[in-house]
C-alpha positions as CSV (number, residue, x, y, z in Angstrom):
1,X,126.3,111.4,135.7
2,X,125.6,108.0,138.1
3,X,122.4,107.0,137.5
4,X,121.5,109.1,134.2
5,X,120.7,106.7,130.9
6,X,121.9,108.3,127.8
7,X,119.2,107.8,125.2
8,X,120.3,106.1,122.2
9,X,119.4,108.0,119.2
10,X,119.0,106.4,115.9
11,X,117.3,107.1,112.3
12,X,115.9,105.6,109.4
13,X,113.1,105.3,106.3
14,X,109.8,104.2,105.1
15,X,111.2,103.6,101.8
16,X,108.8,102.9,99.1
17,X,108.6,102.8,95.4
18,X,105.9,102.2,92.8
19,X,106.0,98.4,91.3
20,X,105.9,97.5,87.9
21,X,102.0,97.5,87.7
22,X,101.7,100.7,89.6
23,X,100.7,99.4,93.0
24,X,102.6,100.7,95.9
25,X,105.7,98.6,97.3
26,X,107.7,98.9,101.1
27,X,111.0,98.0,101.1
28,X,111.6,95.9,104.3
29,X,115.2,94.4,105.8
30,X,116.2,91.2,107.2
31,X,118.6,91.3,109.6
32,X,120.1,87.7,110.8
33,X,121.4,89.1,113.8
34,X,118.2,89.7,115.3
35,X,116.1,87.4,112.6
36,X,113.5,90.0,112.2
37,X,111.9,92.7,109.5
38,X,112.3,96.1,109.8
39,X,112.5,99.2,108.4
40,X,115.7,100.3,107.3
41,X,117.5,102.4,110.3
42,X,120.6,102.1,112.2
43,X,122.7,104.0,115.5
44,X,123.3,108.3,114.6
45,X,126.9,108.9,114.4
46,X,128.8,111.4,116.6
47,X,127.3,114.6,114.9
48,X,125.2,113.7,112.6
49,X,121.7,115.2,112.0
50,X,118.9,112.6,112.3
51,X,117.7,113.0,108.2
52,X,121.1,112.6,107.2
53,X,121.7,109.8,109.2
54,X,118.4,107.9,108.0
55,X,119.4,108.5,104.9
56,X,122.8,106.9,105.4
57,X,121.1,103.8,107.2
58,X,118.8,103.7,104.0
59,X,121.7,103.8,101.2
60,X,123.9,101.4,103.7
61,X,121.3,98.2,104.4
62,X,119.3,98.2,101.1
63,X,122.0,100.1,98.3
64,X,119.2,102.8,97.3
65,X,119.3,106.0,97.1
66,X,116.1,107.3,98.0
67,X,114.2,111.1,98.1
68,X,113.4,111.7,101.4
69,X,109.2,113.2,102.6
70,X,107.3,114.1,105.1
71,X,108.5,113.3,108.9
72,X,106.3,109.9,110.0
73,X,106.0,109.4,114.0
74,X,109.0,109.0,115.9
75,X,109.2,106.0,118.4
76,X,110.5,105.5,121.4
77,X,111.5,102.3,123.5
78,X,114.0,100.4,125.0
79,X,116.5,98.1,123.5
80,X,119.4,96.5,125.4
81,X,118.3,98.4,128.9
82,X,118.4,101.6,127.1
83,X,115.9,104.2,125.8
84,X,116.0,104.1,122.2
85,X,114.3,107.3,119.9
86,X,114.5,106.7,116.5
87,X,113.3,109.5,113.9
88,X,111.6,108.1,110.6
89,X,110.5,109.7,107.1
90,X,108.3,108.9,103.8
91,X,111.4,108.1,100.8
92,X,110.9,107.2,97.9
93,X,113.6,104.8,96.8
94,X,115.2,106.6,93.0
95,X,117.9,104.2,92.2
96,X,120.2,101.4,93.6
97,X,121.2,97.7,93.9
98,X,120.9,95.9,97.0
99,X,124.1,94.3,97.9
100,X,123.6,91.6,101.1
101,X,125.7,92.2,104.4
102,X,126.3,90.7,107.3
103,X,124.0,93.4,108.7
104,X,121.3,93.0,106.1
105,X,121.3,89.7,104.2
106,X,117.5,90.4,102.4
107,X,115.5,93.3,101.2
108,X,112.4,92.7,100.2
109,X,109.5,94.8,98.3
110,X,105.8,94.0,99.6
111,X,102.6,95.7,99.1
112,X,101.6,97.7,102.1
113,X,99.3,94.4,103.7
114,X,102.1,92.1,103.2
115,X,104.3,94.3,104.8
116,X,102.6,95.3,107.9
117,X,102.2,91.5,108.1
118,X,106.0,90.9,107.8
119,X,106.9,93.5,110.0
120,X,108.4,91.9,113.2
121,X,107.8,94.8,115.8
122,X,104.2,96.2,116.0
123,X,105.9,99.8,116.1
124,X,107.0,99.6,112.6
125,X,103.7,98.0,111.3
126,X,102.4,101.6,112.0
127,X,104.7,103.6,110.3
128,X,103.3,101.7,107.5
129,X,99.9,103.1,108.1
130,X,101.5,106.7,108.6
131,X,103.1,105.8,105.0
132,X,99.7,105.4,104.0
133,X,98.2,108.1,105.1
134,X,101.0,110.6,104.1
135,X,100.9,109.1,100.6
136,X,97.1,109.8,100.2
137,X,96.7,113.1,102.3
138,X,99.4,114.7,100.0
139,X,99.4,113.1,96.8
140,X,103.0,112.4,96.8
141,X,102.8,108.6,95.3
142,X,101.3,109.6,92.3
């Protein structure tokens, strides 16, 4: 196996909701290891199916429960000297409390503009336009 780079396979959510005045919101994550804004995903465990594992990462760095949607492009990259996939999905958050972490100390819920502006890498600001564009072609956020 010299020379052979295992990629690191990770998961996680678009997770959305529908604000008190009906617009659409994006729930994005601060981590203060890293100091940036992301979408909530994490590492797969040993096993475990990418959706279920996105929907772990979800219910472990915001505290929601969520409903999970259509498939939204999967990226690829490398992080730490490794290839890095993660697999992402449309949810829409049902219920929870956020409780902060040392992995996640904020969650915060932004209109779709503000959050492709928050967004720290410019892979994540277009799985808000896939959102977007899932959302509208299927009329799942009404």
């Amino acid at each position: 196996m010299t020379g052979e780079t295992t990629t690191l396979r990770a998961a996680g959510c678009v997770l959305w909701r529908r604000g008190h005045g009906g617009g659409l919101e994006i729930a994005l994550v601060h981590r203060p290891k890293y100091g940036d804004w992301s979408h909530p995903k994490g590492k797969l465990k040993r096993g475990e199916d990418a959706l279920g594992g996105a929907l772990r990462e979800v219910r472990e760095e915001t505290g929601m429960e969520c409903e999970p949607g259509a498939a939204l492009p999967t990226a690829f990259y490398v992080a730490a000297g490794r290839p890095k996939e993660v697999r992402y999905w449309a949810a829409r958050a049902t219920e929870g409390t956020f409780v902060p972490s040392r992995e996640v100390d904020r969650v915060e819920w932004l209109p779709p503009g503000e959050a492709r502006e928050r967004l720290t890498e410019e892979r994540d600001k277009e799985l808000v336009d896939a959102l977007l564009a899932v959302l509208s072609g299927t009329g799942a956020a009404g």
